[in-house]
KOLTOR-494086 format. One record per residue (C-alpha): x, y, z; residue in one letter; residue number from 1. Coordinates in steps of 0.02 Angstrom, whole numbers, plus 32768, in hexadecimal, padded with zeros to 4 digits. Layout:
(rec (X; Y; Z); "A"; NUM);
...
***
This chain:
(rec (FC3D; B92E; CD08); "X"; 1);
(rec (FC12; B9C7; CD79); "X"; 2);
(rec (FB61; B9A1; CD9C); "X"; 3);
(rec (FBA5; B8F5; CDC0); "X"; 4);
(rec (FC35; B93E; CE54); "X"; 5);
(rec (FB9E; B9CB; CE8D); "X"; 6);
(rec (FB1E; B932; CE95); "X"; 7);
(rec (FBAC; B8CB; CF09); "X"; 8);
(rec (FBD1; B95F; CF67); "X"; 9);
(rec (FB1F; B97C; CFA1); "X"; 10);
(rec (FB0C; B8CD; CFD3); "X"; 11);
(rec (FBB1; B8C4; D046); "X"; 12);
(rec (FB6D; B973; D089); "X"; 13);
(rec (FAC6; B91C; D0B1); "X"; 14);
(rec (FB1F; B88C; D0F4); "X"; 15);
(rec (FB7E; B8EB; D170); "X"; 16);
(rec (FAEC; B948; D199); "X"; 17);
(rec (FA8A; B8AF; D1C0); "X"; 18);
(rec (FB12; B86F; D23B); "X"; 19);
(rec (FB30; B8FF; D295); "X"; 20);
(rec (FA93; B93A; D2C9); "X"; 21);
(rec (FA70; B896; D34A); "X"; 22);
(rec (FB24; B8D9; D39B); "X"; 23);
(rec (FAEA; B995; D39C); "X"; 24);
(rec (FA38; B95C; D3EB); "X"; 25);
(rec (FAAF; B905; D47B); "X"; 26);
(rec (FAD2; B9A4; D4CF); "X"; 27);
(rec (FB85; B986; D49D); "X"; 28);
(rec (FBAC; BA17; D432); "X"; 29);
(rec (FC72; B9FC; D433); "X"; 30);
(rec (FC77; B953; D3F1); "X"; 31);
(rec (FCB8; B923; D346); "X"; 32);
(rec (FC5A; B89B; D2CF); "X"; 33);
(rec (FCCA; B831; D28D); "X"; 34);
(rec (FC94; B834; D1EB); "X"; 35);
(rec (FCC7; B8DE; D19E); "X"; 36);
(rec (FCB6; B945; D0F9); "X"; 37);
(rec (FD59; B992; D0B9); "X"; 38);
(rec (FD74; BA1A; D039); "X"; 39);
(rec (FDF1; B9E1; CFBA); "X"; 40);
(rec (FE58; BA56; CF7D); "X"; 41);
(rec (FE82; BA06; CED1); "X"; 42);
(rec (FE3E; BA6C; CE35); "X"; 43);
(rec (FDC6; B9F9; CE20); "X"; 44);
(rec (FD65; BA26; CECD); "X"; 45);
(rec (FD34; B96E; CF01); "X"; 46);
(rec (FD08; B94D; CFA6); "X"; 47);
(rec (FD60; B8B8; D012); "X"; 48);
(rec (FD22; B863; D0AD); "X"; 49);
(rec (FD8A; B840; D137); "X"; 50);
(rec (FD87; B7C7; D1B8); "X"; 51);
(rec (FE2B; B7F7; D20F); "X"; 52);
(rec (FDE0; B7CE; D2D7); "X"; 53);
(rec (FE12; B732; D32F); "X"; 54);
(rec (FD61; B6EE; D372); "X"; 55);
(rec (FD96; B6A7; D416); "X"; 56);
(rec (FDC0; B782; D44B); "X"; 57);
(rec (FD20; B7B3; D429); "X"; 58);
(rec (FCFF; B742; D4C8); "X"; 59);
(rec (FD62; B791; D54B); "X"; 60);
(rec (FD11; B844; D594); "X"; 61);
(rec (FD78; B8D2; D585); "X"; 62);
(rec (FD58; B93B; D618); "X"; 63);
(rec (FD61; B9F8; D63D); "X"; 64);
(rec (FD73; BA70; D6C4); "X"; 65);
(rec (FCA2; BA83; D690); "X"; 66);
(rec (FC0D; B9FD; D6B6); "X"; 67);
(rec (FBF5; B9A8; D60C); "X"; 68);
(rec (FB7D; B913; D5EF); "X"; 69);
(rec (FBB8; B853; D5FB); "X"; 70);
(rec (FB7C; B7EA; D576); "X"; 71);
(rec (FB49; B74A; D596); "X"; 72);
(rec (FBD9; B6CA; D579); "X"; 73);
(rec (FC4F; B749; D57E); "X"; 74);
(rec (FCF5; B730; D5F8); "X"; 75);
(rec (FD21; B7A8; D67E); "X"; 76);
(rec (FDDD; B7E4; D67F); "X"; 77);
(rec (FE32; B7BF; D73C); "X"; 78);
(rec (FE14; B857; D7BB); "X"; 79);
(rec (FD74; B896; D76A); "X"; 80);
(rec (FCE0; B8D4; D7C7); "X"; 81);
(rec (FC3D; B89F; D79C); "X"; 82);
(rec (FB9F; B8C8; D7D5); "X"; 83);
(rec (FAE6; B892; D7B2); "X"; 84);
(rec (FA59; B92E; D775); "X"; 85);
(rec (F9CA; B90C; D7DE); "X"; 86);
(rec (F967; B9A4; D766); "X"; 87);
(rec (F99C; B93B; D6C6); "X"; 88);
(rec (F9CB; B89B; D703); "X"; 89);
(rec (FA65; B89E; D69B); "X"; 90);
(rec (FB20; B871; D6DD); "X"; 91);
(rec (FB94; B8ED; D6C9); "X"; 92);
(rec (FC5B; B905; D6E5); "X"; 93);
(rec (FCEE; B971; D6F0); "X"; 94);
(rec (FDAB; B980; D72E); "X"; 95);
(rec (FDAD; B97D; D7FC); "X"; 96);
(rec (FD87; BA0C; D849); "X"; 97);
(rec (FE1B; BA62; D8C4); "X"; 98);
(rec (FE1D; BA50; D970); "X"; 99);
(rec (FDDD; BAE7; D99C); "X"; 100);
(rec (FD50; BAE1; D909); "X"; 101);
(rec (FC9E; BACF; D92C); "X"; 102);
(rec (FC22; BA6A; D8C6); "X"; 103);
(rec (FBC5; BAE1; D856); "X"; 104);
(rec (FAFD; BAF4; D898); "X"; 105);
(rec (FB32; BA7B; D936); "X"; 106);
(rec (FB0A; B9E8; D8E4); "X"; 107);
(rec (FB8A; B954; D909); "X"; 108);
(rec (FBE9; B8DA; D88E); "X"; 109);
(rec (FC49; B82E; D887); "X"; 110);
(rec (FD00; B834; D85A); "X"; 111);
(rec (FD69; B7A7; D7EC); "X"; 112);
(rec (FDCC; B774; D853); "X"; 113);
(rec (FDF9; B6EB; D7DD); "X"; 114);
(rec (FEBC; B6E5; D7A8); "X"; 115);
(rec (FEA3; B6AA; D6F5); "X"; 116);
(rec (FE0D; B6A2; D67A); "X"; 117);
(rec (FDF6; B604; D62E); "X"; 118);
(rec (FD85; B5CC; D5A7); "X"; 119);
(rec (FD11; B543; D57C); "X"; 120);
(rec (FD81; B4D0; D544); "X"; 121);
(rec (FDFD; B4D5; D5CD); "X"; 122);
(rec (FD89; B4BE; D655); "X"; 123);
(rec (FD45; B422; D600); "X"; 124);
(rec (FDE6; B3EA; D5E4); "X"; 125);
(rec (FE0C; B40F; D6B1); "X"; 126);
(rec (FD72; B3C1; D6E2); "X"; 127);
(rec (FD92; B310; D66A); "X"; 128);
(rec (FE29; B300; D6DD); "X"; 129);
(rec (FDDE; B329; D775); "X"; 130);
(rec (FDC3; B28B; D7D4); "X"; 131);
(rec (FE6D; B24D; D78D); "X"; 132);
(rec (FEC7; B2EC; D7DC); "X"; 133);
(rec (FE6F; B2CB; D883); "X"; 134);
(rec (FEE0; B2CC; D91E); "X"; 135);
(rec (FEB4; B22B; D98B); "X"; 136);
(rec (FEC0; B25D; DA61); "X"; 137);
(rec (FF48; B1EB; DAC5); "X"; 138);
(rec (FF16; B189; DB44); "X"; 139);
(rec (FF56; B213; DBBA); "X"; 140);
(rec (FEE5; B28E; DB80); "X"; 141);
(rec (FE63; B21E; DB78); "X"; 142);
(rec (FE75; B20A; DC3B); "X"; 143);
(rec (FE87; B2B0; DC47); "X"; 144);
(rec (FDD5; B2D2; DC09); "X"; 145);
(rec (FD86; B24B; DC68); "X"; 146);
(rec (FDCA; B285; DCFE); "X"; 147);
(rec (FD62; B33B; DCCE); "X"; 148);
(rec (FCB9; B2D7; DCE8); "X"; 149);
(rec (FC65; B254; DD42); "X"; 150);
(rec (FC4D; B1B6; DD0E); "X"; 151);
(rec (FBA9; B15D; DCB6); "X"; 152);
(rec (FB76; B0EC; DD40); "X"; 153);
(rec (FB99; B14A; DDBC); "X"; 154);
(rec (FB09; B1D2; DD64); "X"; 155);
(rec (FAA5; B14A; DD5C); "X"; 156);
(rec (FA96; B121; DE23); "X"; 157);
(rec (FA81; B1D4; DE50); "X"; 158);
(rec (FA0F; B1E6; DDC7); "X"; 159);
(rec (F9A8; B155; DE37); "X"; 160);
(rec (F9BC; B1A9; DEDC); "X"; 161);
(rec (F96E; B234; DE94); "X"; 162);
(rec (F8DB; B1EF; DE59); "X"; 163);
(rec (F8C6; B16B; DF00); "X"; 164);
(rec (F8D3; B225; DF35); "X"; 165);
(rec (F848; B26E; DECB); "X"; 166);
(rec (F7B2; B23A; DF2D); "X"; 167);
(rec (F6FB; B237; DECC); "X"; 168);
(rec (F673; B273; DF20); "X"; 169);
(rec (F631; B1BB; DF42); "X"; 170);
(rec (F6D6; B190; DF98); "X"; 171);
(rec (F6BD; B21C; E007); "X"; 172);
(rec (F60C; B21B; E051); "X"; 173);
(rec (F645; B16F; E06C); "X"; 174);
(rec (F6D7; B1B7; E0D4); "X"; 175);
(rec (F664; B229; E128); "X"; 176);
(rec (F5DB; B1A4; E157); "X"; 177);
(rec (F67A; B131; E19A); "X"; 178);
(rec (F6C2; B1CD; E1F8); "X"; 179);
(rec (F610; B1FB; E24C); "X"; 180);
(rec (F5F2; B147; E279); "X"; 181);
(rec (F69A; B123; E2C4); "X"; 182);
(rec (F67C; B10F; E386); "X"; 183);
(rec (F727; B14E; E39E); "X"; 184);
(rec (F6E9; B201; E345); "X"; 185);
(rec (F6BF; B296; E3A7); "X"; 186);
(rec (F624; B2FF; E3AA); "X"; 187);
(rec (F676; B38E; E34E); "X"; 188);
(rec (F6B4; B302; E2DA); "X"; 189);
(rec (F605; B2D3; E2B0); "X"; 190);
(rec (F59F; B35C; E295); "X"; 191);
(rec (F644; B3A3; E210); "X"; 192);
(rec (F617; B2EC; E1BF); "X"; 193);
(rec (F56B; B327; E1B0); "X"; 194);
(rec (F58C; B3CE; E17C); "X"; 195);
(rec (F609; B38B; E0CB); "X"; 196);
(rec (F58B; B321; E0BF); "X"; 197);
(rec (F503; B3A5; E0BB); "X"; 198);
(rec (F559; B3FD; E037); "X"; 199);
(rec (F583; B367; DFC5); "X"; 200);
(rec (F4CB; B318; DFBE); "X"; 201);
(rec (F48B; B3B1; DF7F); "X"; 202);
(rec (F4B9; B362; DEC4); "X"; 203);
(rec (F42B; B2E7; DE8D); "X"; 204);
(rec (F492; B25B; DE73); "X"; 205);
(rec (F4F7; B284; DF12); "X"; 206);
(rec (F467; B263; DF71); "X"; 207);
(rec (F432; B1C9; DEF9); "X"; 208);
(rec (F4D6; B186; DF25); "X"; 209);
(rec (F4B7; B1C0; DFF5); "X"; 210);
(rec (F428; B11B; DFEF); "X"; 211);
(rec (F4AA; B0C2; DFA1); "X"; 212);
(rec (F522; B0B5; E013); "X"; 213);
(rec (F4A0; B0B5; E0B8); "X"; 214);
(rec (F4AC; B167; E0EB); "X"; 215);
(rec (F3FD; B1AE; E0E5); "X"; 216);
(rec (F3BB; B12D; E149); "X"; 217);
(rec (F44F; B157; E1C8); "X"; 218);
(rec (F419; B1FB; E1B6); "X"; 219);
(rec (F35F; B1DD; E1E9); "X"; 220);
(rec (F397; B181; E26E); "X"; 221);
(rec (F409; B216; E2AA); "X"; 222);
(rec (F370; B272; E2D1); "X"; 223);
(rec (F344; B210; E361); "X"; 224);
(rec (F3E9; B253; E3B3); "X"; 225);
(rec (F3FF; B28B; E45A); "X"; 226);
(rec (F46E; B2FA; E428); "X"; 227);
(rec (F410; B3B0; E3D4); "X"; 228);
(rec (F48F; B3CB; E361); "X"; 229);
(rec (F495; B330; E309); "X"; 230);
(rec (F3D5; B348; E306); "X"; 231);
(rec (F3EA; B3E7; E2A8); "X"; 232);
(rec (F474; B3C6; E22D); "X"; 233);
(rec (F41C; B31C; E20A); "X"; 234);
(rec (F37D; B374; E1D4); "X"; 235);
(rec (F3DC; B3E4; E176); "X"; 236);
(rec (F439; B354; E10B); "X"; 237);
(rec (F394; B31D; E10A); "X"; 238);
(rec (F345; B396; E0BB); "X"; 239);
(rec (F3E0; B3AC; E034); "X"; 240);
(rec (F3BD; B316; E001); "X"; 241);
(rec (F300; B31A; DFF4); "X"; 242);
(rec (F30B; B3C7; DF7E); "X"; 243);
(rec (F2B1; B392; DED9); "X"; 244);
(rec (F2F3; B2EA; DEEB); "X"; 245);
(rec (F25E; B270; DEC5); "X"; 246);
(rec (F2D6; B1D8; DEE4); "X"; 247);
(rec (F30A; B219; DF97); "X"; 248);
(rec (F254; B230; DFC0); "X"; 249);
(rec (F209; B1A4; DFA9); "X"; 250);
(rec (F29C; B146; E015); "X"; 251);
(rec (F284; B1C7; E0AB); "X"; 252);
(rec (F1B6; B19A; E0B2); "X"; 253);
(rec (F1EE; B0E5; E0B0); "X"; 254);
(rec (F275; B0F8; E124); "X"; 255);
(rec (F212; B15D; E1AD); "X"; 256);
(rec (F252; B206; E17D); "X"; 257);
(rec (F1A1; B256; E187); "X"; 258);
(rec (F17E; B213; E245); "X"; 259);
(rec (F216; B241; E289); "X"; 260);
(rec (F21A; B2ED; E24D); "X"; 261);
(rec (F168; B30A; E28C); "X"; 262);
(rec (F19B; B2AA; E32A); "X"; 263);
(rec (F230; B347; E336); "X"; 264);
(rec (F1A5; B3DA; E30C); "X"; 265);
(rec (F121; B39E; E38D); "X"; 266);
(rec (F186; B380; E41D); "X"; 267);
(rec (F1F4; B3EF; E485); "X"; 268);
(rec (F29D; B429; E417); "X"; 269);
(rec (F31E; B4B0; E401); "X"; 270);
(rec (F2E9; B541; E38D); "X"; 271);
(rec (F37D; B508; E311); "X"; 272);
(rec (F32F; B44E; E30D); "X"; 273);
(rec (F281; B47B; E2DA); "X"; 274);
(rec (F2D4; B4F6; E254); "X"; 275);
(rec (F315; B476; E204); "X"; 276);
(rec (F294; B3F0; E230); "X"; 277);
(rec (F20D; B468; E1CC); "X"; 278);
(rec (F29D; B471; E13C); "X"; 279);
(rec (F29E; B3C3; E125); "X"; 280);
(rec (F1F2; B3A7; E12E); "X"; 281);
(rec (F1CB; B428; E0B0); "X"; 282);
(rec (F236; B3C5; E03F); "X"; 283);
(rec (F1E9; B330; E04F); "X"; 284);
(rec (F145; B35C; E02A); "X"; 285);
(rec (F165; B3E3; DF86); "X"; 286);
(rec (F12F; B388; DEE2); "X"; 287);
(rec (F109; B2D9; DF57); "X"; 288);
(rec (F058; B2C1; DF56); "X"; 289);
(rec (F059; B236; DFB7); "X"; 290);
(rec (F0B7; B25E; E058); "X"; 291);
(rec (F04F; B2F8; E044); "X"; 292);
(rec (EFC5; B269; E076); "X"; 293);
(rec (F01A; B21C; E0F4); "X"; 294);
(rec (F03C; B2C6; E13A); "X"; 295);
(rec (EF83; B2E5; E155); "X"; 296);
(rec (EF75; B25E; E193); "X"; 297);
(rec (EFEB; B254; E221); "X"; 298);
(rec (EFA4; B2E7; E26B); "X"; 299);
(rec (F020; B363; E20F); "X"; 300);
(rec (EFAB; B3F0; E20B); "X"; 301);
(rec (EF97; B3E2; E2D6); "X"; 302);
(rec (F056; B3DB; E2E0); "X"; 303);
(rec (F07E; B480; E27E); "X"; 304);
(rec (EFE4; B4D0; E2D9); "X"; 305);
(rec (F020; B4AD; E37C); "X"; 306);
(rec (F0D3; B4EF; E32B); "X"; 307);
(rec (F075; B5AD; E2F5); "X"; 308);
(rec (F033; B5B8; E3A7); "X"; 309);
(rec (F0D0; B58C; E412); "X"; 310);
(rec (F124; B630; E447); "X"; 311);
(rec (F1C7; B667; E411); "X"; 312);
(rec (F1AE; B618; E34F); "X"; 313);
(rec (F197; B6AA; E2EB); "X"; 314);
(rec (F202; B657; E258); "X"; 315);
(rec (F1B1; B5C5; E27D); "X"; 316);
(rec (F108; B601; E264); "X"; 317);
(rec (F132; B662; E1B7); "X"; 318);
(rec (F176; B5C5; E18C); "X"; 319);
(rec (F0F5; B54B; E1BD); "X"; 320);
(rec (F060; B5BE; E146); "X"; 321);
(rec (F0F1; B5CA; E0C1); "X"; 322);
(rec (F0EF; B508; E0C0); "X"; 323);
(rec (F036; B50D; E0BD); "X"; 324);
(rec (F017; B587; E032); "X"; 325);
(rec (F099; B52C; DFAE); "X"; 326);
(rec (F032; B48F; DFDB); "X"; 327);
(rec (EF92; B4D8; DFB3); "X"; 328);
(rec (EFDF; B53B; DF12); "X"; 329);
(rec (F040; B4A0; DEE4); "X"; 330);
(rec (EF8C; B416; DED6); "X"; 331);
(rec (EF34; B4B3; DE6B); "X"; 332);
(rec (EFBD; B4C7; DDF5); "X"; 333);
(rec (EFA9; B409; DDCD); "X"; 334);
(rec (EF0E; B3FC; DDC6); "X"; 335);
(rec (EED6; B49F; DD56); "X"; 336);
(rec (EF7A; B490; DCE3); "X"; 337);
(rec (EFEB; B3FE; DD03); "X"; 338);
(rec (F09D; B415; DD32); "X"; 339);
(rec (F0DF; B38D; DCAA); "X"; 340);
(rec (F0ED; B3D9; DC08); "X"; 341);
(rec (F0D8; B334; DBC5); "X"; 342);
(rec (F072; B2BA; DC25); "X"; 343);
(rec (F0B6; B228; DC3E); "X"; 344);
(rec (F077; B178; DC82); "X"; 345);
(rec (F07B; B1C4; DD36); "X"; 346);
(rec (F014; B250; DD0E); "X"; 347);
(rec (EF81; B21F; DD3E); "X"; 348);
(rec (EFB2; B1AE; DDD1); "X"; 349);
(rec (F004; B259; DE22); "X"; 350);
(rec (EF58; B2CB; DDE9); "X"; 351);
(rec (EEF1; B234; DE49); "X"; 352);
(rec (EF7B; B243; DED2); "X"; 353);
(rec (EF51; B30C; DEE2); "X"; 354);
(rec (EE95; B2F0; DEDE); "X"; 355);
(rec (EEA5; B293; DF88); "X"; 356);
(rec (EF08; B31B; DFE6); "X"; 357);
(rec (EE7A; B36D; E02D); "X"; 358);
(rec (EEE6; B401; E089); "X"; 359);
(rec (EE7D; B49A; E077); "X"; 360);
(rec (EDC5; B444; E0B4); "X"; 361);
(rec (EE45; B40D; E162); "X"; 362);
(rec (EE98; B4B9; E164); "X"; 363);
(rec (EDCE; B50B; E190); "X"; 364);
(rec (EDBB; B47C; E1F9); "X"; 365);
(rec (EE5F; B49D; E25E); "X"; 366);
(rec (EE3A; B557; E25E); "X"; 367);
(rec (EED0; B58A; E1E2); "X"; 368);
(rec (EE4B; B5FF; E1B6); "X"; 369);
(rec (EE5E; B668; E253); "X"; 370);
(rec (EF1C; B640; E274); "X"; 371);
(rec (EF6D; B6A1; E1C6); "X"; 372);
(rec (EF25; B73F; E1DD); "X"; 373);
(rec (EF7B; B75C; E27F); "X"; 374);
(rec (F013; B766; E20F); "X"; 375);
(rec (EFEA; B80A; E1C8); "X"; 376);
(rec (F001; B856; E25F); "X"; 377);
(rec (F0C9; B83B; E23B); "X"; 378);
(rec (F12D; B8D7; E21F); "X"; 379);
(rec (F191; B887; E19C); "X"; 380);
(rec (F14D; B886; E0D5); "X"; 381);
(rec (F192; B7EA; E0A9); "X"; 382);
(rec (F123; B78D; E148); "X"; 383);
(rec (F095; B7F3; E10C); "X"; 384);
(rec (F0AF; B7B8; E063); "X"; 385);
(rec (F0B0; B715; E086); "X"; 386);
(rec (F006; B719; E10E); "X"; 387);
(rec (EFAA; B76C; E070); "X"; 388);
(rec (EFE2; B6FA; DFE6); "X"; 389);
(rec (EFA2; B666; E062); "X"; 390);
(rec (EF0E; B6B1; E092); "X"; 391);
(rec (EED7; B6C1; DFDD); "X"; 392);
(rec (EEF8; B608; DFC9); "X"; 393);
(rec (EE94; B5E8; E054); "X"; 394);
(rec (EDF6; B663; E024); "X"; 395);
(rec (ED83; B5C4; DFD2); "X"; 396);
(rec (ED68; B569; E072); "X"; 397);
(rec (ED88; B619; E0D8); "X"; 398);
(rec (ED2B; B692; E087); "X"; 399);
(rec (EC91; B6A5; E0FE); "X"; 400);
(rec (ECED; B6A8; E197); "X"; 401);
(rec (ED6B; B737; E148); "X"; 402);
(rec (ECCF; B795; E12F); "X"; 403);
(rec (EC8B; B7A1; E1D9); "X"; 404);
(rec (ED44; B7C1; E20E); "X"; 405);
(rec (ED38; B878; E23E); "X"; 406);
(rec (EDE7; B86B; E265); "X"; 407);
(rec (EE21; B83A; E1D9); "X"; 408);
(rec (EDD3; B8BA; E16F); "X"; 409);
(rec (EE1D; B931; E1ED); "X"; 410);
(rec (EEBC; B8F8; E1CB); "X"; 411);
(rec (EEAB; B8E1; E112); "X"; 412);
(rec (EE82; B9A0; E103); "X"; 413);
(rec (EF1C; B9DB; E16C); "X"; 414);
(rec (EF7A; B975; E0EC); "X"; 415);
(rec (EF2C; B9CC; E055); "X"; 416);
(rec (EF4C; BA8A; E08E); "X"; 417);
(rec (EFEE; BA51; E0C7); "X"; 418);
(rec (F027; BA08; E022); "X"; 419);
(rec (EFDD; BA7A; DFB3); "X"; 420);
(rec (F04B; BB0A; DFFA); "X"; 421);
(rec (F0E2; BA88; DFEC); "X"; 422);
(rec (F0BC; BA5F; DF34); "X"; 423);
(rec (F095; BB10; DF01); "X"; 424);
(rec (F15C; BB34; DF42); "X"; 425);
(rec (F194; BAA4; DEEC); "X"; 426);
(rec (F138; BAF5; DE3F); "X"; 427);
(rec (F194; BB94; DE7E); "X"; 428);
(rec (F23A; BB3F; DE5A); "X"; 429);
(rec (F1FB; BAED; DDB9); "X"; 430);
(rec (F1DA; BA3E; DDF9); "X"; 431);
(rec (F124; BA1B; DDAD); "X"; 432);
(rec (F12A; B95B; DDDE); "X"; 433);
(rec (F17C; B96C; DE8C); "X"; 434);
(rec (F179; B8F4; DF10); "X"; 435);
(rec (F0FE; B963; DF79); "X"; 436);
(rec (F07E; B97D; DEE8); "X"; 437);
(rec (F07F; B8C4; DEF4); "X"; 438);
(rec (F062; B8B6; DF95); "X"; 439);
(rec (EFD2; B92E; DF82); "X"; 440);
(rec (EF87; B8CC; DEE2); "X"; 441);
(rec (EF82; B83C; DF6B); "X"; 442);
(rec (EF21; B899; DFF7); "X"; 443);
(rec (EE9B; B8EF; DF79); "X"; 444);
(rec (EE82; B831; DF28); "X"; 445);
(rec (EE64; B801; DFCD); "X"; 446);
(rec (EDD7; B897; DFFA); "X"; 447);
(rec (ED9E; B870; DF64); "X"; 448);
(rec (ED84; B7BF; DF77); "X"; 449);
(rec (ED16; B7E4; E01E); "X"; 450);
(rec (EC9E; B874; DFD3); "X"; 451);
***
């Protein structure tokens, strides 16, 4: 009979053992298992398990004056303070602090404010009767509340205003066209028009949308003004349109755009005018093979030459041999590389289309050859930049007569000491690839391109 009791005493010993070790792991080290081992103390020396806790407390936290761990599922007594471990993670509470108490290590808690703990069953038992216990407004407090906001249909007409309101960029380069063609509308009135409208057809299906509604063609027309400064901001909105805008291209060569503007370079204008003429007409003929063509053709070579030698056109003339070189750079490109990563049925018609411009044999033949280099004598790099990049373009059909130019090699050779003392500086400061060892890679290709 006593190894029988010792064998039952080991088990219960084991069995409390077992269930309190999950509780001691919890970081709770004050809390009692339920389940407890009690010394008799008959003469026999049996042991007697007790089970003398009420479940439904082991629920309810029993806080401290000291930061102890909250259980999940456990209920929070009324005028704790509970906080959140952002080391651990873990929730943690405690009796409310005094007034004058700070929080421990400055980190900040939530208080229960609650006035009474309630438990599972009571709050389903609250929320079954929920909708039964709710209170219904009267019909004064429903006025009451309607009078605090506006009604439905009247949000629905302002929310129409607004959007008659909300003009689309269609809508208003139709305004603009209606306001610049209205005979009551000032010249100041105009030539704002045309400056919105500048700014707008900058977007390619802005100016998709400009043919659309008739206004390029009014545009075109616009350059026949009297008046100079519809001339200029026409040219401008012109050229805004034209910029890598295939569409808007071919409708300006069909439309007279290429006359008019060459019409407005060749005869006598206001500095501002041919600015913007040249602008537009550069856009026209980037990427456009054929009004490249047509350009040739309609003396456009004779125009812009007749534009380098007119006095007082300094921009002019840098832009007039800017024009030219991107036109020359432009038909090699296409021809040695392509410019469509994948060719496409128009491929070849646009590679035929560049075999006919034949710019640089009527650039020799219009002595371009002997009108770039006087742009070296420029005191500005970016001019001299631009005269050297051309002049390289121009060397196959050139080359002879740059030779026998003793003033060019002159020139060339001031430009070589000069930028070699300007690009050793720059390697001074650490700039290897500076913009005057550039410029200085250009002049010695060119010497060495007429040895």
């Amino acid at each position: 009979m006593t190894v029988k009791r010792r064998f039952l005493k080991k088990v219960l010993l084991v069995l409390s053992v077992l269930l309190c070790v999950p509780r001691c792991l919890s970081g709770t080290g004050t809390a009692r298992s339920a389940l407890m081992v009690v010394e008799g103390s008959e003469p026999d020396g049996e042991a007697q398990v007790s089970d003398d806790e009420d479940p439904e407390d082991l629920e309810v936290f029993q806080p401290t004056d000291q930061w102890q761990e909250l259980r999940p599922g456990q209920a929070v007594p009324a005028g704790s303070h509970v906080r959140l471990d952002l080391q651990t993670g873990k929730r943690e509470a405690k009796l409310q602090d005094s007034p004058g108490e700070e929080e421990e290590g400055g980190r900040q808690g939530t208080v229960n404010t609650e006035s009474q703990t309630f438990t599972a069953q009571e709050l389903k038992k609250a929320l079954k009767h929920f909708k039964e216990a709710a209170v219904v407004p009267t019909d004064e407090e429903k006025e009451a509340l309607s009078a605090q906001f506006r009604p439905l249909d009247e949000l629905k007409r302002d929310m129409e205003v607004l959007g008659m309101m909300m003009e689309t960029d269609f809508q208003i380069m139709s305004r603009l066209l209606q306001q610049f063609n209205s005979s009551a509308a000032s010249l100041e009135e105009r030539v704002s028009a045309l400056r919105e409208l500048e700014y707008l057809v900058h977007q390619v299906d802005n100016a998709q949308d400009f043919i659309t509604i008739g206004g390029l063609q009014l545009v075109i027309g616009t350059l026949n003004s009297s008046e100079a400064v519809l001339q200029e901001h026409a040219a401008l909105v012109l050229g805004s349109a034209l910029s890598s805008n295939p569409v808007v291209q071919v409708e300006s060569v069909e439309g007279g755009a290429l006359q008019k503007l060459l019409l407005l370079l060749a005869t006598e204008q206001p500095l501002p005018v041919k600015k913007k003429a040249l602008f537009a007409m550069a856009s026209l003929l980037r990427h456009f093979p054929f009004a490249q063509q047509r350009f040739l053709k309609l003396g456009g070579l004779q125009v812009l030459e007749a534009l380098f030698l007119s006095s007082g056109g300094a921009s002019l003339r840098v832009r007039a041999v800017t024009l030219l070189y991107d036109m020359i750079v432009e038909k090699e490109l296409i021809l040695q590389h392509g410019l469509d990563p994948v060719p496409d049925a128009s491929h070849e018609a646009r590679l035929r289309q560049y075999s006919q411009v034949s710019l640089l044999p009527q650039l020799a033949e219009r002595g371009w050859c002997g009108l770039v280099p006087e742009l070296l004598a420029s005191p500005e790099h970016d001019v001299r930049e631009k005269a050297l990049r051309a002049l390289l373009a121009m060397m196959p059909p050139c080359r002879e007569l740059y030779r026998g130019d003793r003033a060019l090699a002159g020139a060339l050779s001031l430009l070589q000491e000069q930028y070699q003392g300007l690009a050793e500086s720059e390697r001074g400061f650490g700039d290897e690839d500076g913009y005057f060892g550039e410029l200085l890679g250009l002049v010695e290709s060119m010497l060495g391109k007429l040895r």
